[in-house]
C-alpha positions in Angstrom: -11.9 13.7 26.3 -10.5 16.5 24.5 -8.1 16.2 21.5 -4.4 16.9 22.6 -3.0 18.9 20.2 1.1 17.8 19.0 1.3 20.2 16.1 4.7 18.9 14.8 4.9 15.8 16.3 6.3 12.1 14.6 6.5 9.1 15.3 9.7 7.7 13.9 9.1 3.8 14.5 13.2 3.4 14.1 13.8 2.3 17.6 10.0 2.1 19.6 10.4 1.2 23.0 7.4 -1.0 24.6 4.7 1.0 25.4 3.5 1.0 28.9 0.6 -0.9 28.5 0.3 -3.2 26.5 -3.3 -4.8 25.3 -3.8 -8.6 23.7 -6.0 -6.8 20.8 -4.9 -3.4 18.2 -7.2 -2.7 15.6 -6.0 -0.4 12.9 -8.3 1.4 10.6 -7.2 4.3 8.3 -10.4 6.6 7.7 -10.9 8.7 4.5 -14.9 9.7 3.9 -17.5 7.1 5.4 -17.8 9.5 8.6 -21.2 7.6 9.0 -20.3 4.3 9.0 -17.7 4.7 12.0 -20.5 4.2 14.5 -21.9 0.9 13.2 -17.8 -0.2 12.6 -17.1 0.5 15.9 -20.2 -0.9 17.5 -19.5 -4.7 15.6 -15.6 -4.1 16.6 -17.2 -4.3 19.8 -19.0 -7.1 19.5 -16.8 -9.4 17.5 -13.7 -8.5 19.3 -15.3 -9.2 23.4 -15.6 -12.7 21.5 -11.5 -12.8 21.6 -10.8 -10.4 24.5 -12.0 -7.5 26.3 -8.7 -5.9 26.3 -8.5 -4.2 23.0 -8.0 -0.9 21.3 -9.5 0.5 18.3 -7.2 2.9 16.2 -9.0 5.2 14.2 -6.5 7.3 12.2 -8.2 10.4 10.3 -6.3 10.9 6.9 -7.6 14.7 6.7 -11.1 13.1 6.0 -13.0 15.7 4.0 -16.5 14.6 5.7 -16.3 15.3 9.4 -14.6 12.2 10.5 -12.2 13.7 13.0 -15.3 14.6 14.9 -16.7 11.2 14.8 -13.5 9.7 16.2 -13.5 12.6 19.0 -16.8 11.4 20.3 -16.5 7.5 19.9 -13.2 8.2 22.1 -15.3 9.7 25.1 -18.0 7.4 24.5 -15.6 4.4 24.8 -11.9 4.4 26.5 -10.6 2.0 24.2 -11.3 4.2 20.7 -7.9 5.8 20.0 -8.0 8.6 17.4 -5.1 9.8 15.6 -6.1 13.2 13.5 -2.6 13.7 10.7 -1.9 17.3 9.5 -3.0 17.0 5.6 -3.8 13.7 3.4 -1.0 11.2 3.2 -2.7 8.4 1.7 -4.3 5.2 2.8 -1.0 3.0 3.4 0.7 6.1 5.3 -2.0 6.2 7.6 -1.7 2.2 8.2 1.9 3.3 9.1 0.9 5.8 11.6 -1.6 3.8 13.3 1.4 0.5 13.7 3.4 2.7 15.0 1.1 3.7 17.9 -0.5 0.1 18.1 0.2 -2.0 21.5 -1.5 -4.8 21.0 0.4 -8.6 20.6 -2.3 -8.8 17.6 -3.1 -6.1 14.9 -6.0 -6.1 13.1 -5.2 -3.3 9.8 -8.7 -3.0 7.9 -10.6 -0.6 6.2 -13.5 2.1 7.4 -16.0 1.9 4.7 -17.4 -2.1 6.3 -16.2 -3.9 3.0 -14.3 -5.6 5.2 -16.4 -6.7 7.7 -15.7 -6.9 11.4 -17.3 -10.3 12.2 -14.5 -12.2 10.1 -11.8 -11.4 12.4 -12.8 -14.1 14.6 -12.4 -16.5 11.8 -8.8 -14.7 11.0 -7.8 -14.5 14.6 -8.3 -18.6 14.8 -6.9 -19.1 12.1 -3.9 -17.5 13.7 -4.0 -19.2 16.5 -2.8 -22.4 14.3 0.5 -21.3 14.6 0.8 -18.4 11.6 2.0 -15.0 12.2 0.0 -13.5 9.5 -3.1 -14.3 8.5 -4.9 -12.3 5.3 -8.3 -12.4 4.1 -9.2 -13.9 0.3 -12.0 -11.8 -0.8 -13.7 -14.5 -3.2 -16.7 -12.4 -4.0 -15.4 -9.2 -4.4 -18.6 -6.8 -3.8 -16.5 -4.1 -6.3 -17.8 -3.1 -9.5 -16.3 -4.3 -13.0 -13.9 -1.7 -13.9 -12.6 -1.9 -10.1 -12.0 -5.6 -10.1 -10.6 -5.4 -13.6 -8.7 -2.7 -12.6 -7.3 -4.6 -9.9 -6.5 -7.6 -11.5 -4.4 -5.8 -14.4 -2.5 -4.0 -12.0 -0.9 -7.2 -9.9 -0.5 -8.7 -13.3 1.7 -5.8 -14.3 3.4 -5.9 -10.7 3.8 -10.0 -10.9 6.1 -9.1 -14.1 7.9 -7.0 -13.0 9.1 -8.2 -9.5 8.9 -12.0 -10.2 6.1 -12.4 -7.6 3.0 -14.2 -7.2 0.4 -11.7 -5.3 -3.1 -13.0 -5.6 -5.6 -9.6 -6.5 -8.3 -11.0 -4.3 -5.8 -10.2 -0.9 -6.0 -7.2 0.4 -4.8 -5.4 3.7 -7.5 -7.0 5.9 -6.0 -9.3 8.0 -4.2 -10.3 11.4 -0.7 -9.5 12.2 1.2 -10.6 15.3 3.5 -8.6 17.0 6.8 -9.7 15.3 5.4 -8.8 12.2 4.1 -5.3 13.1 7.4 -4.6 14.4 9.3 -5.7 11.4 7.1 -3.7 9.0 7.5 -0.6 11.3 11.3 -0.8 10.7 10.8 -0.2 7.1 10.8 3.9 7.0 10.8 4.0 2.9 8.8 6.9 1.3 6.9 4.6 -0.7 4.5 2.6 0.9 2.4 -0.3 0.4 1.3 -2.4 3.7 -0.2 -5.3 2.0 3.7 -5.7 0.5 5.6 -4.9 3.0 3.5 -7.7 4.8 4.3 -10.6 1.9 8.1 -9.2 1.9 8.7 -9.6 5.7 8.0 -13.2 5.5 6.9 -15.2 8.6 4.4 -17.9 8.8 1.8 -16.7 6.5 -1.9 -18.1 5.8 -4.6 -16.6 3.5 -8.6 -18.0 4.4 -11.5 -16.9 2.5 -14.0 -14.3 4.1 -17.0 -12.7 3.4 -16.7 -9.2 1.7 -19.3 -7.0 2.2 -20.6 -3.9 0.0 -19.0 -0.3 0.5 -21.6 1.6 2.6 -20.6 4.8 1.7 -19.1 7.1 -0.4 -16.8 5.5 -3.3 -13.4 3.9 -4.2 -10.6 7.0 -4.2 -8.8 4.5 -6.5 -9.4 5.8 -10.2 -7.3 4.7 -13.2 -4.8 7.4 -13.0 -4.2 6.2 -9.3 -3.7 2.9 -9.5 -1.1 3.7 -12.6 0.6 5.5 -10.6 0.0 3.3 -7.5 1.8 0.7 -10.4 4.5 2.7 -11.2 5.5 3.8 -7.6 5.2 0.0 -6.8 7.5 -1.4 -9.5 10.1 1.1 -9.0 10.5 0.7 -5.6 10.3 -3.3 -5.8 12.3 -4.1 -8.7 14.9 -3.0 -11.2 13.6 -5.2 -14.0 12.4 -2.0 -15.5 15.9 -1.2 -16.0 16.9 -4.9 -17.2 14.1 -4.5 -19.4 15.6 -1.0 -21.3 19.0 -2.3 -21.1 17.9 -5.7 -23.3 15.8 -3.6 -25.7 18.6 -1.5 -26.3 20.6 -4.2 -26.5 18.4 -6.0 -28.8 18.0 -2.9 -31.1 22.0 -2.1 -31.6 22.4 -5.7 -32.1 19.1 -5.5 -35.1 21.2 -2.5 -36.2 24.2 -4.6 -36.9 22.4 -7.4 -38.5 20.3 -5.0 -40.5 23.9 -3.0 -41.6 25.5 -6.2 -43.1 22.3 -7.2 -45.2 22.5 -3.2 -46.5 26.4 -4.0 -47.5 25.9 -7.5 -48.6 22.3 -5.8 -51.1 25.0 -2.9 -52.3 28.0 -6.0 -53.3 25.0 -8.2 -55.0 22.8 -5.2 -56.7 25.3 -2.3 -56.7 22.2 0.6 -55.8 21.8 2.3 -53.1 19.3 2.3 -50.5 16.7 5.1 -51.1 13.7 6.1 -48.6 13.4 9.3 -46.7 10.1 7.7 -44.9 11.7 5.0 -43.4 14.8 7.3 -42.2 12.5 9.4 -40.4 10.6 6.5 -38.6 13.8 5.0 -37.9 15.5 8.0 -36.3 11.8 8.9 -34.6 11.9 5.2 -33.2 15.5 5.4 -31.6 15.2 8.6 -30.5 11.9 7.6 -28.7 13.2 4.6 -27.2 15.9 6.8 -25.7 13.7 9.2 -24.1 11.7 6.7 -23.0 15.2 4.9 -21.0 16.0 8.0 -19.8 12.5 8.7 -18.3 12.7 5.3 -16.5 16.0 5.9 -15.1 14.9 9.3 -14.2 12.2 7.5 -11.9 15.0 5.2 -10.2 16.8 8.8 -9.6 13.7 10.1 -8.6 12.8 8.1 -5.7 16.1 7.8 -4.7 15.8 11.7 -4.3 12.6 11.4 -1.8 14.6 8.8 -0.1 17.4 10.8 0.8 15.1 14.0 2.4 14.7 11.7 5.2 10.9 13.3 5.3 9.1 12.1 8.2 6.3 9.7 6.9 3.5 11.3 8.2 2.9 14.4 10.4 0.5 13.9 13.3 -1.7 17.1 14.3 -3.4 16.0 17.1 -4.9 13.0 19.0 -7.3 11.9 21.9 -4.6 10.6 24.0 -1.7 11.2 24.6 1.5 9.6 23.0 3.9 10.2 25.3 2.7 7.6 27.6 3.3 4.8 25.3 7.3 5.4 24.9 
């Protein structure tokens, strides 16, 4: 099978039609690095997933890999029907990719996991029963995350800073492994922000929702692409496009500081009446002036971040830019 080339094509997922055929099974896996573990992924897809149903696809969606990943999708495709490989133009990012490979999923059950077999293939049989209960979504609890210290940590302070700030309760140990049913998929494709974040957009959508523990397994290859700066910013993109308490939370210490101001102004009258001097003190002048003048730049910065994404929003910029796949897409619209 050889990759069709669709240099500017994209999928918009506004309005997707039903695609021709449609399987009981979609599994979903954005690939970045760990080009050698997409054999032994794809062979325990295999064999957990003929457990549930035999008809199935695998999405394999190559995120501009820089290991030869595109290649390893190209020949699981013509080794096995049911691999579909979706090669986009440059590097979007991890959640992007999710988007991309929802968009092109037919299944009545989407499996969205990760390549590098931390999440392992054998618990979706646990998830899909689980399901099967009555829940529309069903996520995975890692309980024994097999991360190292500063990741975990890492992880933790982030959705501690998130919970803040949007008034939510997201547990650290979830992440995007899980089982979505159709209903869900299609609501989460309708959402064509810029900024992106599946394992939100899941929680947000609402639906019958059930998290189970699972086993999480060591990364095979390769490490995290999620350093400190990244998830800062991956904290900062987050809260901005979730929640305007930011904003509440400048406005009240603005508030709060003209209203110290005031307070601070009638004790400076009421020491001149009672000791008749004068207030001396160049030091704290300067601090004071340093302070407010600070505080302002900092209020303006965060509403320059509202502005900001607004601004991204507004491009109408397609979410992702497909360059080529092993099948072809027109046949599922």
């Amino acid at each position: 099978m050889i990759p069709r080339q669709h240099g500017s094509y994209e999928r918009s997922g506004e309005k997707l039609q039903a695609p021709v055929d449609k399987v009981d099974f979609s599994v979903v896996v954005p690939v970045y690095g760990c080009s050698s573990c997409l054999y032994e992924l794809h062979e325990r897809l295999r064999s957990s997933l003929r457990t549930i149903t035999e008809n199935y696809e695998i999405i394999l969606v190559n995120d501009a890999s820089p290991t030869a990943s595109w290649e390893v999708i190209c020949e699981l495709s013509k080794q096995d029907s049911r691999v579909r490989g979706i090669n986009l133009s440059r590097n979007f990012g991890q959640h992007y990719a999710i988007t991309a490979g929802l968009d092109f999923s037919r299944g009545d059950w989407v499996v969205v996991m990760d390549c590098d077999l931390q999440d392992q293939p054998e618990e979706i049989i646990k998830l899909y029963r689980k399901a099967q209960e009555g829940f529309d979504v069903v996520v995975g609890l890692r309980t024994e995350r097999q991360d190292g210290f500063f990741k975990k940590l890492g992880s933790k302070a982030f959705y501690v800073v998130f919970d803040y700030f949007t008034s939510s309760n997201f547990d650290n140990r979830l992440g995007n492994f899980g089982v979505y049913s159709r209903r869900v998929v299609r609501s989460i494709c309708s959402m064509r922000e810029q900024n992106r974040s599946f394992g939100l957009f899941a929680l947000w959508v609402g639906f019958k929702r059930a998290e189970i523990d699972i086993l999480h397994g060591a990364r095979k290859e390769g490490r995290s692409s999620y350093n400190l700066r990244r998830l800062v910013n991956l904290a900062m993109d987050n809260i901005v496009a979730h929640s305007n308490k930011l904003l509440m939370l400048t406005v009240k210490i603005g508030f709060l500081m003209a209203m110290s101001a005031v307070l601070f102004s009638f004790w400076l009258a009421f020491r001149y009446f009672i000791s008749g001097g004068g207030v001396t003190g160049w030091t704290s002048l300067m601090v004071s002036i340093y302070f407010t003048a600070g505080l302002m730049i900092t209020c303006i910065g965060v509403v320059g971040l509202y502005v900001g994404k607004i601004f991204n929003e507004v491009k109408g910029r397609p979410l992702y830019i497909v360059q080529s796949t092993t099948f072809d897409p027109e046949q599922d619209s």
